[in-house]
N, C-alpha and C positions, 0 to 999 in steps of 0.2 A: 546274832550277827546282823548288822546293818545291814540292808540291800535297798540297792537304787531303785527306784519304781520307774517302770518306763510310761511314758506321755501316750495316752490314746489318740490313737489315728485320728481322729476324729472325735469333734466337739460337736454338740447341736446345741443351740442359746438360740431361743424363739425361732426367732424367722430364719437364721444364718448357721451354716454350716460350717464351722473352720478346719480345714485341712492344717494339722498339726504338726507333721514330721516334714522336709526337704526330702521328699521322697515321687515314687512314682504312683500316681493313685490310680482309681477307674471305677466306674461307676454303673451298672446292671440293673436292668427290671430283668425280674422271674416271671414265667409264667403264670403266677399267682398273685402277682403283685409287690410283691413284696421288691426292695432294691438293695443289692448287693454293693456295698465300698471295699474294694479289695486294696491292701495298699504294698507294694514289694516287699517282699520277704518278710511280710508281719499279719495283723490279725484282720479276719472278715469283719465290718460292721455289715449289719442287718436293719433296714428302716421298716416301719409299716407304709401303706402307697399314704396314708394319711398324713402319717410326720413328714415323709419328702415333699408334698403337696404344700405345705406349708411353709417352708422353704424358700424364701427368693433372694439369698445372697449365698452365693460360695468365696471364702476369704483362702485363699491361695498363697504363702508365703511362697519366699522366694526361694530355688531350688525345686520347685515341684514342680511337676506334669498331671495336669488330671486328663484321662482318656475318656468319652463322655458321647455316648448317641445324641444328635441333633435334637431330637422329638425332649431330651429329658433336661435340658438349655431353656426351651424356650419360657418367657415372662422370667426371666432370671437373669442377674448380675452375678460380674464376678469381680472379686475386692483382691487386691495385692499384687504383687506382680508373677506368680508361677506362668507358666506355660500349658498353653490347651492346646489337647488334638480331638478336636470335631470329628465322630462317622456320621453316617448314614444318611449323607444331606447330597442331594442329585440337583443339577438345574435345568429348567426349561428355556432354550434357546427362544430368540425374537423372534425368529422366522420359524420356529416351531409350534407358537402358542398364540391362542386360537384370539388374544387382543395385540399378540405382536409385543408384548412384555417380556424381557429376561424377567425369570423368579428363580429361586429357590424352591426345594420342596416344601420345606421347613420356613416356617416364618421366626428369625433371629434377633429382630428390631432391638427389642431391650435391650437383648446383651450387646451388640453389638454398637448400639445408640454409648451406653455404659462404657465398656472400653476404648471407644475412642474418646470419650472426655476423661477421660482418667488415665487414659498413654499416648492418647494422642496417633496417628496414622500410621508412625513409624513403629511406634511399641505396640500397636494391635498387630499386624503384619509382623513383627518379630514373634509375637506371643501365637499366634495363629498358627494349627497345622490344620488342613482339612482334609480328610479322606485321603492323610499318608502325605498331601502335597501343599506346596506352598502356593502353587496356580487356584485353588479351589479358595483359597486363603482369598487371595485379590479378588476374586469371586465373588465373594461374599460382601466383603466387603464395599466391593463397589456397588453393588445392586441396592444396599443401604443408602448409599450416599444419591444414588442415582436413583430410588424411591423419595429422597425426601428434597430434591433439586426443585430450584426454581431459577431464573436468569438472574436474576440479581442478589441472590443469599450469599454471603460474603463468607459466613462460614463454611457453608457448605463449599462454596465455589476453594477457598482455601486447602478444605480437605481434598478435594481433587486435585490442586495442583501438590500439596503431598503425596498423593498415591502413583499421580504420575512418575511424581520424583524416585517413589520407591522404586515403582516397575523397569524406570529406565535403568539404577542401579542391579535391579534383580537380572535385566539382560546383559549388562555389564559383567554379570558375573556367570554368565552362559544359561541362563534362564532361557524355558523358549519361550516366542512371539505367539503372545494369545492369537492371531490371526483366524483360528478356525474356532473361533466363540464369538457368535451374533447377539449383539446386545440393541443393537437398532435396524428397525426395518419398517418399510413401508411397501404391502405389496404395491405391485405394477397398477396405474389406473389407464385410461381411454388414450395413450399419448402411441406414436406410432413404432416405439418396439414393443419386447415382452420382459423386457428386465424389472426386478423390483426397484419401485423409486427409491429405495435408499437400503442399503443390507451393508451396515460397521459393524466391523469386529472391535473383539475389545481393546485389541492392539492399539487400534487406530483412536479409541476412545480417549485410551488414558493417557497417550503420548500425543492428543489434539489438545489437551489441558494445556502444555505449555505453549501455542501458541501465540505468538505476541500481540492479534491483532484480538483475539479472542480476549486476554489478558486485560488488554487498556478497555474494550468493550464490559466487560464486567466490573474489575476493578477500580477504573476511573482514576482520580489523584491518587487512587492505593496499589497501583499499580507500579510502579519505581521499587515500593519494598518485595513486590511478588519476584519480579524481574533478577532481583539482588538474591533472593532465597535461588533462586533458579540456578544462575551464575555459583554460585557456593558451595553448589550441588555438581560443581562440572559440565554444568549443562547448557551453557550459555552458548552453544554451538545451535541449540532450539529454537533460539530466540534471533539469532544475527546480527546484525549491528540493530541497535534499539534506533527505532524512526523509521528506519528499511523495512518497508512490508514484504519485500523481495525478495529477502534472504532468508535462512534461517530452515525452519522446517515446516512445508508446506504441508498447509489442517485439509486433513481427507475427512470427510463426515460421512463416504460410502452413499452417497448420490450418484443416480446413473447419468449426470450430466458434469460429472465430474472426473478428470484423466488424474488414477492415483500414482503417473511414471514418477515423477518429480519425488513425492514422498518416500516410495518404493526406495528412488535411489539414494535418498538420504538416510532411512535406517539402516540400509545395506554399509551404508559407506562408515556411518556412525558408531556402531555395531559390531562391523569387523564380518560379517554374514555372508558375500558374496557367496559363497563357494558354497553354501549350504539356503542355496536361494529356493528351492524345489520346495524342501523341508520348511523350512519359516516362513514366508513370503507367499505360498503358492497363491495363487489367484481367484481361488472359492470365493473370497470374500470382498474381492477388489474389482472382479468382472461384471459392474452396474455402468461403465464409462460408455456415453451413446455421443461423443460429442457434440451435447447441445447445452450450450449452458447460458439459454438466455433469462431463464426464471432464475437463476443463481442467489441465494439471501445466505448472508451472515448469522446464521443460530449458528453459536458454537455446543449445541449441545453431545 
C-alpha cells in the first residue's frame, strides 16, 4: 500500500536553511553545542555548531513562526515572509551608557538591514515579535535606522518617517507611549542648572519624524510626496496646514531649553490619552525645560 511521505521540517542546501512546513518552529543551542529545530507537533532536527555556523540564510515560508535567541540571528538573513519572535535581546538606554548611545545587547544589523529591504518598515514591524512584545520590535528596529542616520540620507530619512507612521498607528490602537525609553542625551555641561542638555524619549523620536519643518529641511523638492504618505496615513493633523510652521505638532527633541507643554497636549488630544496622562506622558522624560532657548538649532534628529 502506497503512503504519503511527509516533507522534513527542515532542509539544509549550503549556506541556507529552509523551514518547510507552515508551521511553528524554534531554534536551541545545547550545552554542547550542538542546536536543536523543534517544529510543533513534529520531529527534532539536530545540527552540529559547524553546519549552523555555516548558515547565513533562514527561508521562512509563509504561515510560520520561527522562535529564535538574539545571539543565534546574528550575521544572518531571513528569506520569505514567516513571522519571528526574537529572545534574549536587552537594551542599553542613552542616559544609561557610558557614550550616551541606545544599543542593543545583541548586534542585529544584517538581519535587520535584510528585512527591511525585503518588507520594507511596515512588514518588518508586522513580522517582528521581541521578547513577547511589539515595543522591543520598534526597538530594534529604530536603533538600526538610527545607527546608520545621517541628515540628509533620503533612505534612511524615509524609513523614519515610516516607523513613525507605524508607531502613530500602534498608539492608535492602544499601544503604549515609548516615553520612558531614552534614546537621546546629553549630560548637563557648565550652563547655570543641573538638567541634562538633552534626554528624548523614543516617543518623542519617532512621532518628531513627522514634523513638517523637519520634513521640507531633509527632504527638499521630495517633500510634497512625504507630506502626502503622511496625510494617507490619517496623520495629516502632524503636519497642519502645509506652510504653517505653527500648527500641526510641535518637534520636542528633549532639550532643556525647550517647553514640551505644547506637544504634551497634542498627543494627549490626538491620542484620545488625557485621562491616562500619569501612565503615558509622565514627565521622566520631558523635565529638561530651563526656559532659555536662546542657543535653539533646528537638528531634527
Amino acid at each position: 500500500m502506497w503512503k504519503h511521505k511527509k516533507a522534513s521540517p527542515v532542509t539544509l542546501t549550503d549556506t541556507t536553511l529552509d523551514f518547510n512546513l507552515p508551521s511553528d518552529y524554534s531554534i536551541k543551542a545545547t550545552p554542547n553545542g550542538k542546536i536543536m529545530i523543534g517544529v510543533d507537533g513534529g520531529k527534532t532536527t539536530v545540527l552540529s555548531s559547524s553546519e549552523f555556523a555555516a548558515i547565513t540564510t533562514f527561508d521562512l515560508p509563509a504561515g510560520s513562526t520561527l522562535k529564535i535567541d538574539a545571539s543565534l540571528l546574528v550575521g544572518r538573513e531571513v528569506d520569505g515572509t514567516g513571522q519571528l519572535h526574537i529572545t534574549g535581546l536587552s537594551f542599553t538606554e542613552a542616559d544609561a551608557a557610558v557614550d550616551f548611545n541606545f544599543e542593543p545587547s545583541v548586534n542585529l544589523d544584517t538581519f535587520i538591514f535584510d528585512l527591511l529591504e525585503d518588507r520594507g518598515v511596515s512588514g518588518a514591524i508586522d513580522a517582528l515579535t521581541v521578547n513577547g512584545t511589539k515595543d522591543d520590535a520598534f526597538k530594534l528596529v529604530w536603533d538600526h535606522l538610527d545607527d546608520n542616520y545621517t541628515y540628509y540620507n533620503t533612505h534612511v530619512n524615509t524609513a523614519f518617517i515610516d516607523l513613525g507612521i507605524e508607531y502613530a498607528h500602534y498608539l492608535q490602537q492602544g499601544g503604549e507611549f515609548f516615553t520612558d525609553t531614552v534614546v537621546k542625551f546629553e549630560p548637563d555641561n557648565a550652563d547655570a542648572d543641573t538638567a541634562p542638555e538633552r534626554l528624548q524619549s523614543l516617543h518623542d523620536n519617532l512621532l518628531g519624524n513627522l514634523f513638517e519643518a523637519g520634513i521640507a529641511d531633509k527632504f527638499g523638492a521630495g517633500a510634497g510626496a512625504i507630506y502626502a504618505k503622511i496625510q494617507a496615513a490619517g496623520l495629516g493633523d502632524f503636519l497642519g496646514v502645509i506652510g504653517n510652521l505653527s500648527d500641526g505638532r510641535a518637534w520636542y527633541g528633549g532639550y532643556d531649553y525647550q517647553d514640551p507643554t505644547a506637544t504634551i497636549a497634542f498627543d494627549e488630544a490626538f491620542f484620545d490619552r488625557a485621562d491616562d496622562h500619569d501612565d503615558h506622558i509622565c514627565h521622566d522624560h520631558h523635565h529638561g525645560f530651563s526656559g532659555n532657548n536662546s542657543h535653539y538649532d533646528w537638528d531634527f534628529a
